[in-house]
N, C-alpha and C positions, 0 to 999 in steps of 0.2 A: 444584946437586948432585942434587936430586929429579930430574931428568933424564937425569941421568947414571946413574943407579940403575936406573930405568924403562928405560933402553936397554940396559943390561946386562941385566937381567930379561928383557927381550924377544929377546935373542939366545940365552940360554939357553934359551928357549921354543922357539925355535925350529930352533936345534938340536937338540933333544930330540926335538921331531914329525916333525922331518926324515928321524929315524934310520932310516925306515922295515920293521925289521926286526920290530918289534909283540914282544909277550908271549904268544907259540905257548901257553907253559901257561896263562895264565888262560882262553884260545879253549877246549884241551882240558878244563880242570876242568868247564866249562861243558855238557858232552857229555849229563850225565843230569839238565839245570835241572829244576826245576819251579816251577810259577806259583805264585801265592798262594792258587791254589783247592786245592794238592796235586797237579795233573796232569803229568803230564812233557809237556814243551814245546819238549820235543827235535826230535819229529818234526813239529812243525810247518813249512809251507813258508816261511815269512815267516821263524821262526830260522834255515834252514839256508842259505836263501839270504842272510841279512842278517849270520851269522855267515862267512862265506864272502866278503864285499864289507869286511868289518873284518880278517878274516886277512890279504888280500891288500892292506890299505893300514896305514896307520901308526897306527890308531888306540891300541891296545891301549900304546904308547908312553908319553900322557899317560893313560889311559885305565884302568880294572879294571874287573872286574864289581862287586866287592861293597866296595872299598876305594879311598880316595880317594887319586890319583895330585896328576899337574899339575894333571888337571880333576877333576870330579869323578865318581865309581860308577857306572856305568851304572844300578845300582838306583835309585840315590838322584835321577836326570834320571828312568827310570821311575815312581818314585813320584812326583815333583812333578809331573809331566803326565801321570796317569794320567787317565782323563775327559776329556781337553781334545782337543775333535773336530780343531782343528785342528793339533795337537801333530807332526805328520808332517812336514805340508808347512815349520810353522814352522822344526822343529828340522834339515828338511832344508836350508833356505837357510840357517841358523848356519851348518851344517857347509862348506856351499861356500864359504860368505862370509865366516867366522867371527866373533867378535864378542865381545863381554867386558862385564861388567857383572851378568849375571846370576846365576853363582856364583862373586862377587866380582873384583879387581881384573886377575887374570893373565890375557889374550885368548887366545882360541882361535886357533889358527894359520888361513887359510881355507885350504881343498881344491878351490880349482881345478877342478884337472885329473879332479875325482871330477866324473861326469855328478850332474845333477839327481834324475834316477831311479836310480843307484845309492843316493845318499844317503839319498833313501826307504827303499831296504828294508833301508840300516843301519841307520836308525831303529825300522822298525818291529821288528827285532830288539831292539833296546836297548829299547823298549817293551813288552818281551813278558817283560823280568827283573823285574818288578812285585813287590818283597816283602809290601808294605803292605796291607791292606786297607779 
């Protein structure tokens, strides 16, 4: 029966990520962030490009800035890997590969078809929502 629950689960996951039409408004709410020091971090190149590689894929689906969807907040993967030098490259091979267990049981769908280096610099946008100090 646990199996049968888990593969249901799993199909809803995945049609969900699948839907690839993304949440336009949470991308646009997004337009005047600012970081934790108070700076607008809008214009930064690493947001507009790394917001721009999120618009154009499914992410925003399971995904929010500041509120926990399928996965979890953008802020909230920000703040847990804020400091962590290697938090890029790490979080960019989740993203291709996907992967489950880290914030808890429901897996991340993988992204394929996303280049290695696109996923970087979705990352390094989702790292740049840092609430926390």
């Amino acid at each position: 029966m646990k199996k049968y629950l888990v593969s249901i689960a799993l199909l809803g996951i995945l049609a969900a990520c699948g839907g690839g039409s993304g949440d336009k408004k949470s991308a646009d709410s997004t337009a005047s962030a600012s970081s934790s020091s108070g700076g607008d971090i809008s214009a930064n190149p690493d947001y507009k490009a790394g917001l721009g590689v999120i618009k154009s894929s499914d992410c925003f689906t399971c995904h929010d800035i500041a509120t926990k969807k399928i996965g979890p907040a953008y802020q909230d993967v920000a703040n847990k890997y804020a400091g962590v030098d290697t938090a890029v490259d790490y979080l960019a091979k989740k993203v291709v590969a996907g992967g489950t267990g880290v914030w808890g049981q429901i897996p991340m769908a993988p992204h394929p078809a996303l280049s290695l280096d696109s996923a970087k610099i979705a990352v390094k946008y989702v790292l740049l929502l840092k609430t926390s100090k």
